[in-house]
Backbone as CSV, one residue per row, in Angstrom:
resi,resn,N_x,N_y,N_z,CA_x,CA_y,CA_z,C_x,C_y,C_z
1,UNK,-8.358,23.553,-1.380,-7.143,23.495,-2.150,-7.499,23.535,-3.630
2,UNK,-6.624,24.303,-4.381,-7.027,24.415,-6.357,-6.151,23.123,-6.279
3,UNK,-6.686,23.062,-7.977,-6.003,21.685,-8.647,-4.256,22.318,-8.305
4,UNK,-4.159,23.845,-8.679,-2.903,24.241,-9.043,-1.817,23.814,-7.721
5,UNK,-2.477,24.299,-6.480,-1.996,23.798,-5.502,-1.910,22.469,-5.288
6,UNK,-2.711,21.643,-5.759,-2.234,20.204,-5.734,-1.127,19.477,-6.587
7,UNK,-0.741,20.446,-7.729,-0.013,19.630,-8.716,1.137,20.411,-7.994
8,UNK,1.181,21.744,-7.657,2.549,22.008,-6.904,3.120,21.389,-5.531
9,UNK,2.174,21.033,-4.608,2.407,20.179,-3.343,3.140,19.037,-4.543
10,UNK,2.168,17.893,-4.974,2.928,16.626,-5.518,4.312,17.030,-6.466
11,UNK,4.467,17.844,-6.999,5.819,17.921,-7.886,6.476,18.600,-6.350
12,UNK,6.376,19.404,-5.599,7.584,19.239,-4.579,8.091,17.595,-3.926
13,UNK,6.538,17.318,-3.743,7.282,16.137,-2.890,7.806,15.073,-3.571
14,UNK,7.681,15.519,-5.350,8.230,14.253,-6.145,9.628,14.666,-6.018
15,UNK,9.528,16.139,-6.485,11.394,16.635,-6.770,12.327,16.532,-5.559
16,UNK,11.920,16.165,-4.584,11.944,16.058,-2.928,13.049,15.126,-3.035
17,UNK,12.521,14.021,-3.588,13.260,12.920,-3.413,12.812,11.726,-2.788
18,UNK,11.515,11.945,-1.778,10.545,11.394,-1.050,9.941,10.312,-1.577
19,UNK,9.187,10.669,-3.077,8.889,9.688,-3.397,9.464,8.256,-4.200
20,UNK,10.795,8.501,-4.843,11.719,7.662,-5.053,12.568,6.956,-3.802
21,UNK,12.600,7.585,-2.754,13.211,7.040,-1.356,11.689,6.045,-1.051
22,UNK,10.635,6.302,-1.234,9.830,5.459,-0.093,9.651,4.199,-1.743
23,UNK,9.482,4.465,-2.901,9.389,3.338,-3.651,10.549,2.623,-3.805
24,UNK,12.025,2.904,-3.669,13.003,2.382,-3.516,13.122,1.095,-1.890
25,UNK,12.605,1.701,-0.927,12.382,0.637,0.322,11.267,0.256,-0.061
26,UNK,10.285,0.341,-1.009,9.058,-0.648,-1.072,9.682,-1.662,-2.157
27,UNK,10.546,-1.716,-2.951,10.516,-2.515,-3.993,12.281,-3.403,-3.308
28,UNK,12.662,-2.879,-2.359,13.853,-3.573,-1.885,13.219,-4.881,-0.958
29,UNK,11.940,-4.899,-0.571,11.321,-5.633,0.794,11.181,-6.920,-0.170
30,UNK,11.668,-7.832,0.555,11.656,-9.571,-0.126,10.436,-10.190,0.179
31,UNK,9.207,-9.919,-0.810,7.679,-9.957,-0.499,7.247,-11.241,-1.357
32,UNK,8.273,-12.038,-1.944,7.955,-13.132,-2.929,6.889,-14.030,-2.073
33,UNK,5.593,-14.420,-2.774,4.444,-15.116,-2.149,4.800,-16.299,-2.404
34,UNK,5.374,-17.014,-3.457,5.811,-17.718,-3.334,7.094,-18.636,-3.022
35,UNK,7.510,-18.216,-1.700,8.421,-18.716,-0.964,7.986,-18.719,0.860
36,UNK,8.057,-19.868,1.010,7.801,-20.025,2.564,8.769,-19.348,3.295
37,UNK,10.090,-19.082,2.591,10.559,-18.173,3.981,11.052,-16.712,3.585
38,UNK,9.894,-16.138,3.050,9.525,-15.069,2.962,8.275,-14.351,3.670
39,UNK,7.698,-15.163,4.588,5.977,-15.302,5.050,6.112,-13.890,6.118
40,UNK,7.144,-13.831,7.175,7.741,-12.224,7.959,7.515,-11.333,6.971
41,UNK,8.526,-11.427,6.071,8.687,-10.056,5.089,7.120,-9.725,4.320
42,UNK,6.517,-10.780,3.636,5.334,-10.220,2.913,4.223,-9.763,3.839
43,UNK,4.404,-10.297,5.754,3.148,-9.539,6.549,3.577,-8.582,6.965
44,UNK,4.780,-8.340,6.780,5.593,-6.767,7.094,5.020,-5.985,6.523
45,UNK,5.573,-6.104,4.767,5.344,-5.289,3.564,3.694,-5.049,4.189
46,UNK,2.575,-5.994,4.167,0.943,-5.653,4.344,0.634,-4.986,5.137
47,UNK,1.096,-5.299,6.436,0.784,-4.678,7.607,1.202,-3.300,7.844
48,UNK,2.516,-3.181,7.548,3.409,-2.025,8.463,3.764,-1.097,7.661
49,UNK,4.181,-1.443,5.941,4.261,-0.615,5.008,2.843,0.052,4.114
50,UNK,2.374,-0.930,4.017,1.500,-0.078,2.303,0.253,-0.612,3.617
51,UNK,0.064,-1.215,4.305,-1.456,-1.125,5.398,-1.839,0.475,5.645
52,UNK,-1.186,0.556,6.344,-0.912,2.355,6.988,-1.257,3.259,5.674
53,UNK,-0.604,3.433,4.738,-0.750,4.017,3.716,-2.104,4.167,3.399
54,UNK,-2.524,2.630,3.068,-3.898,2.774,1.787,-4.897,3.420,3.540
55,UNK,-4.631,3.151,4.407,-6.013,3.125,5.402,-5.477,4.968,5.583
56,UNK,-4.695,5.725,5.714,-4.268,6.668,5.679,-5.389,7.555,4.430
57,UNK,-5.429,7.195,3.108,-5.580,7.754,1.833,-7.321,7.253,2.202
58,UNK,-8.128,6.707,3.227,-8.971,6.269,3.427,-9.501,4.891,2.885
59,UNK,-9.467,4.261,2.819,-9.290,2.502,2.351,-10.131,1.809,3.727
60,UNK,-10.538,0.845,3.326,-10.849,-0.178,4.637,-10.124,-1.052,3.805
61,UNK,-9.256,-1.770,4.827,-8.384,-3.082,4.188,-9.384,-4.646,5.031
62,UNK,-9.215,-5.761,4.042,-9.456,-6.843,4.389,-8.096,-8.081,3.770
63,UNK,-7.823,-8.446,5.251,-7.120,-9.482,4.707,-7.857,-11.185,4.670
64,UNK,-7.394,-11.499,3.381,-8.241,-12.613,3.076,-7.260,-13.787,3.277
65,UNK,-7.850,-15.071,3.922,-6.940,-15.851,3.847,-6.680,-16.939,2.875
66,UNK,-5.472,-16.936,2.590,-5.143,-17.635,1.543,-5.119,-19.266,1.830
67,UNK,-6.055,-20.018,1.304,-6.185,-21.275,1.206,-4.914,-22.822,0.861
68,UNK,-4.082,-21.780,-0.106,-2.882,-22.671,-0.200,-1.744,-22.163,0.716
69,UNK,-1.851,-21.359,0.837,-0.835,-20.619,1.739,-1.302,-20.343,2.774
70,UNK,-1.185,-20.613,3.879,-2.419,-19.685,5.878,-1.723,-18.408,5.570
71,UNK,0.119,-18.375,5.571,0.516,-17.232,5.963,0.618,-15.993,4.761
72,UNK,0.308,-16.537,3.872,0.237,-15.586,2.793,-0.943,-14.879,2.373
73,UNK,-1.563,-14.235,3.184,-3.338,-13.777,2.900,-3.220,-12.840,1.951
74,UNK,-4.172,-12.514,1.285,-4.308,-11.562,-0.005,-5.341,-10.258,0.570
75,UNK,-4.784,-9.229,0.353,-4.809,-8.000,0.946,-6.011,-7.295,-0.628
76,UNK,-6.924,-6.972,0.398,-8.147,-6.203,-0.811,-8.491,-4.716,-0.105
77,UNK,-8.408,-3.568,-0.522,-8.323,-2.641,-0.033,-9.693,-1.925,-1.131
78,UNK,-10.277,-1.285,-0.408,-11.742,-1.043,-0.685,-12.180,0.665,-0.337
79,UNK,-12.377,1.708,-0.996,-12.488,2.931,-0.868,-13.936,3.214,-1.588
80,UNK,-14.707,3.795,-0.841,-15.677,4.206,-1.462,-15.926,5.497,-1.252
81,UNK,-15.345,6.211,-2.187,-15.898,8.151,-2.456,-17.000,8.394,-1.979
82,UNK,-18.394,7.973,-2.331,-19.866,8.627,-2.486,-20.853,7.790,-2.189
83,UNK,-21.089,6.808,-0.980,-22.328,5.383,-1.544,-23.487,6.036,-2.417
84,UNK,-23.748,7.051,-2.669,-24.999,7.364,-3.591,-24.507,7.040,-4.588
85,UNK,-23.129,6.852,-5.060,-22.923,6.462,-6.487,-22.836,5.175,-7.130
86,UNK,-22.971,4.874,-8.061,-22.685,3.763,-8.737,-21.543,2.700,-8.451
């Protein structure tokens, strides 16, 4: 694929509408960490929304557990391009 073809794929799928529809249901999801009865919605949002995604774009995800919170673990997503590199 050229760069040219890449900037035309992403401006379709921006002018699409696609990408304002999927950041519009990511920023509607009630993901507040700090609220206990939000603990469903923020392993939703990790798991089922943006999980899939980053491991999709190639990512290894680790969820870490959060010490003040059990149900609120902190999500570290880790991509490495090249191990020969820096």
């Amino acid at each position: 694929m050229t760069a040219q073809n890449a900037i035309q794929q992403a401006t379709a799928w921006f002018d699409s509408g696609e990408f304002q529809r999927i950041l519009a249901r990511r920023v509607a999801q009630r993901t507040e960490s700090q609220r206990q009865d939000r603990d469903g919605e923020l392993h939703h949002y990790l798991h089922d929304e943006i999980g899939p995604q980053l491991r999709a774009l190639g990512f290894t995800l680790h969820f870490i557990e959060n010490a003040e919170a059990a149900h609120r673990p902190f999500l570290v997503a880790v991509r490495i391009e090249d191990p020969a590199l820096p």
